[in-house]
ZABATI-599441 format. One record per residue (C-alpha): residue in one letter; y, x, z. Coordinates in pm, 1 decimal, always signed. Layout:
# ZABATI-599441
(A,(Y,X,Z))
...
This chain:
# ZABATI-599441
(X,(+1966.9,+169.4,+1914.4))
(X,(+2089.3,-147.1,+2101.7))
(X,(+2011.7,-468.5,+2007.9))
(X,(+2360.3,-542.5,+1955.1))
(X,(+2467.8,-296.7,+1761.0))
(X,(+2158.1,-351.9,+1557.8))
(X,(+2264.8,-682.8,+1484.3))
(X,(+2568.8,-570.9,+1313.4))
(X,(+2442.3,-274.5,+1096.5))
(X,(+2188.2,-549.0,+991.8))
(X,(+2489.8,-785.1,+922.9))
(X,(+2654.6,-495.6,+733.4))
(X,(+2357.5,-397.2,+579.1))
(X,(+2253.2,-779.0,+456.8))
(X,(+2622.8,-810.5,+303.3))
(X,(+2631.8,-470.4,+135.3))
(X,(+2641.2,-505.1,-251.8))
(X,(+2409.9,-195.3,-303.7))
(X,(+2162.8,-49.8,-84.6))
(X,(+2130.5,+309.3,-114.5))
(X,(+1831.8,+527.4,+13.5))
(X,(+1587.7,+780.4,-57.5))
(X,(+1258.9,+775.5,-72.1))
(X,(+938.7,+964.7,+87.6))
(X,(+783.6,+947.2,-231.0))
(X,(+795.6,+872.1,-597.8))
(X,(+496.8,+781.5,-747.4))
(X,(+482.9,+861.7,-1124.4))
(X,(+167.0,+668.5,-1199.8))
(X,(+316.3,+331.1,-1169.3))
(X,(+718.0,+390.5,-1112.9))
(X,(+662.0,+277.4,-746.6))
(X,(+923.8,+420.9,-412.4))
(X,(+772.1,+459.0,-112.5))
(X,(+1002.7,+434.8,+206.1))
(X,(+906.7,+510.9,+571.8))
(X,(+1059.8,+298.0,+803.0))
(X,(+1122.1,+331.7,+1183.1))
(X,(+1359.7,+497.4,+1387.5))
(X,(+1693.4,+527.0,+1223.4))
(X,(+1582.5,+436.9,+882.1))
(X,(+1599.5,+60.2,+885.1))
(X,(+1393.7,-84.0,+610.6))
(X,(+1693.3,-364.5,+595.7))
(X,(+1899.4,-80.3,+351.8))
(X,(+1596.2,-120.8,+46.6))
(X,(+1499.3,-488.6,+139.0))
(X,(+1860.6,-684.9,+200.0))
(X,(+2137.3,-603.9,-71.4))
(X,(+2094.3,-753.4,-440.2))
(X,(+2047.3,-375.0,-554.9))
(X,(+1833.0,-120.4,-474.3))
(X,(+1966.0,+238.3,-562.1))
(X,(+1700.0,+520.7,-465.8))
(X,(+1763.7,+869.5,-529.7))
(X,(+1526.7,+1146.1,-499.0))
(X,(+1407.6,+1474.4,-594.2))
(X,(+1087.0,+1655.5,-717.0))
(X,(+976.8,+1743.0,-448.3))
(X,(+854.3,+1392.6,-361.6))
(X,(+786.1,+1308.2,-700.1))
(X,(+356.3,+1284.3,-699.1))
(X,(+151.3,+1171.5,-996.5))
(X,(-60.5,+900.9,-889.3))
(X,(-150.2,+656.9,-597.4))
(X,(-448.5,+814.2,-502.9))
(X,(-207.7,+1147.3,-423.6))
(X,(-7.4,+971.3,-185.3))
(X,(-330.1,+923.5,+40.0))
(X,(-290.3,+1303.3,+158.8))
(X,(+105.6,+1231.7,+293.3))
(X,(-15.2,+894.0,+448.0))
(X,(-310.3,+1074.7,+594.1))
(X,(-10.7,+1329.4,+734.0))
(X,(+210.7,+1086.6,+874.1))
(X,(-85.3,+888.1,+1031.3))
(X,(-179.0,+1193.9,+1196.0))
(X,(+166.0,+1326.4,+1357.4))
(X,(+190.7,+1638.2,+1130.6))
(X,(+457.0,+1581.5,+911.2))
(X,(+785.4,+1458.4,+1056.9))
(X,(+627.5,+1323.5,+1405.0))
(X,(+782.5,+1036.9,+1511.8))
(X,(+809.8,+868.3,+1161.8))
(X,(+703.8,+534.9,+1096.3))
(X,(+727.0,+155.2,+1190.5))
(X,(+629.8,+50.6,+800.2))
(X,(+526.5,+200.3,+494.2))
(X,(+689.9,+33.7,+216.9))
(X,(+542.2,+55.5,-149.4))
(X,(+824.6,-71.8,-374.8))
(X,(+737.1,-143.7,-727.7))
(X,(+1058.5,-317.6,-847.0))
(X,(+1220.2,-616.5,-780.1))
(X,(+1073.1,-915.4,-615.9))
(X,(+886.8,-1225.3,-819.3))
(X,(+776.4,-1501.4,-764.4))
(X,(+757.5,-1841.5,-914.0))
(X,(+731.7,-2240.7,-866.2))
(X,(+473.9,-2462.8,-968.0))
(X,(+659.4,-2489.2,-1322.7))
(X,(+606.3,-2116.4,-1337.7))
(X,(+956.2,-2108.8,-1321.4))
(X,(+981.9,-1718.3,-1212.8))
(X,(+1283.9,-1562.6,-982.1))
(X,(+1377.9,-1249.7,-925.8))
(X,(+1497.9,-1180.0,-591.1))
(X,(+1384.3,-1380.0,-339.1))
(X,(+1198.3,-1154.9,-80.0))
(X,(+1416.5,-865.1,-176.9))
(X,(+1683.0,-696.9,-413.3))
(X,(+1689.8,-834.4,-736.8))
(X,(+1728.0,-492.6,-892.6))
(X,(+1555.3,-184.8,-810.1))
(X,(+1693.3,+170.7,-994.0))
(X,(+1555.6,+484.7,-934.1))
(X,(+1699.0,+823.1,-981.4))
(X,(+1541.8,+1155.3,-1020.7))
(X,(+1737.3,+1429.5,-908.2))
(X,(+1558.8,+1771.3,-1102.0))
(X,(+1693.1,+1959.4,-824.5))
(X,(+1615.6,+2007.6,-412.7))
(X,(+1820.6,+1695.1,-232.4))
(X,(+1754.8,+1844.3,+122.4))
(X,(+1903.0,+2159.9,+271.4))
């Protein structure tokens, strides 16, 4: 994609309301999204809007961390999707972070909401 146009998607993106994506995978364990990013799937639609709407289905739903190290392993490798991949993003709700008063915000490096939902049905044709 050209810079340009780049540019403003991102500037669309950054003053969307809601950002709404999949994800690769849903980790049951501890509630956490992971999204690929790379080629035409800008990390900018999970990371830039106040809220964070991810919808998936079971069949990227996987119990634990330690499970995802198989689909990592795939991607690393070229055999699943080839071509995937800038950044893997493990999202665990919002942002936090606080001040020296332990003042704590929600927010800053990302949306301040993140919502999940399970489709208990295929997504993808």
């Amino acid at each position: 994609m050209a810079r340009p146009v780049r540019a403003a998607l991102r500037e669309k993106i950054a003053a969307a309301e809601i950002g709404l994506t999949g994800a690769d995978l849903a980790i049951a364990e501890t509630g956490s999204l992971v999204l690929v990013s790379g080629s035409g799937r800008p990390r900018s639609t999970a990371l830039l809007p106040p809220y964070r709407v991810a919808i998936f289905d079971r069949e990227v739903l996987v119990e634990s961390l330690e499970q995802t190290g198989v689909f990592f392993e795939a991607w690393h490798e070229g055999q699943a999707e080839p071509g995937r991949g800038a950044a893997v993003h493990v999202i665990t709700g919002p942002s936090r972070t606080a001040d020296i008063e332990l003042t704590l915000t929600r927010g800053v490096h990302g949306p301040k909401e993140v919502h999940a939902i399970f489709v208990d049905a295929p997504i993808r044709g």
